[in-house]
KELOTI-248713 format. One record per residue (C-alpha): residue in one letter; x, y, z. Coordinates in steps of 0.25 Angstrom, whole numbers, m for minus. Layout:
residues N
+----+-------+-------+-------+
| aa |    c1 |    c2 |    c3 |
+----+-------+-------+-------+
|  A |     X |     Y |     Z |
...
+----+-------+-------+-------+
This chain:
residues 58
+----+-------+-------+-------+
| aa |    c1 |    c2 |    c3 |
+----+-------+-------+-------+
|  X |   304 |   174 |   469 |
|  X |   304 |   163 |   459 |
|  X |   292 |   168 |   452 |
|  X |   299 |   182 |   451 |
|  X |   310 |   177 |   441 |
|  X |   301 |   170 |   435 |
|  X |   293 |   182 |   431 |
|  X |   305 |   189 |   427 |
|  X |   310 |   177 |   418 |
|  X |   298 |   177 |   411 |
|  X |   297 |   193 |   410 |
|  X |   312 |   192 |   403 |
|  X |   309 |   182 |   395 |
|  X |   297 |   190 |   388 |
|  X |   302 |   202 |   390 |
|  X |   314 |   192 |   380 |
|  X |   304 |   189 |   372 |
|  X |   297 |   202 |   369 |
|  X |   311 |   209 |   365 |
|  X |   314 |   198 |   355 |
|  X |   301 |   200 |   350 |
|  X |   300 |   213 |   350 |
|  X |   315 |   212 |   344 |
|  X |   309 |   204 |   333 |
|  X |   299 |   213 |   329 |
|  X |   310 |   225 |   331 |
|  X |   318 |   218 |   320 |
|  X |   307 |   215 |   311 |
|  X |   302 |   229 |   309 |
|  X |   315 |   234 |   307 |
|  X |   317 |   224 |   296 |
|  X |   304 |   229 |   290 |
|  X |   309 |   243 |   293 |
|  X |   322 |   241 |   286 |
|  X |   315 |   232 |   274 |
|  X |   306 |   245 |   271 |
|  X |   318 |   255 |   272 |
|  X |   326 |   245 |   261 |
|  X |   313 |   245 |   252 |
|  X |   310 |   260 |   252 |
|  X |   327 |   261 |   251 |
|  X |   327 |   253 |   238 |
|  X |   313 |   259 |   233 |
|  X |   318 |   272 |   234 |
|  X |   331 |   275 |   224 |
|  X |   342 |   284 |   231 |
|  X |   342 |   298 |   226 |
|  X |   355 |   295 |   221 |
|  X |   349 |   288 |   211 |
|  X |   339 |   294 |   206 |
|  X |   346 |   307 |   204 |
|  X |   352 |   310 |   190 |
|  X |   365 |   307 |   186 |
|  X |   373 |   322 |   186 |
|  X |   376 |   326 |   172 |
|  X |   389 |   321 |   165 |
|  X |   398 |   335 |   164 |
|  X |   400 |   341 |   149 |
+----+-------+-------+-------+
């Protein structure tokens, strides 16, 4: 029965492990993902912009 809880505390503690891992990983790529989205973002100029200033009226 000992050797029972001992399988499950070592099963918890890398199924722990994986998660923060997997965690880690998670967070990393969504940095990249949001880095990316920031780059395009200031790349690209809003249309607001880039459209023509509306004519002054006479």
């Amino acid at each position: 029965m000992q050797n029972e809880g001992a399988i499950t505390a070592i099963t918890a503690k890398r199924l722990t492990l994986a998660l923060c891992a997997a965690g880690v990983i998670g967070g990393a790529v969504g940095a990249v993902a949001v880095n990316h989205n920031n780059a395009t973002a200031q790349a690209t100029p809003p249309a607001a912009a880039t459209a023509a200033a509306p004519a002054a009226p006479v």
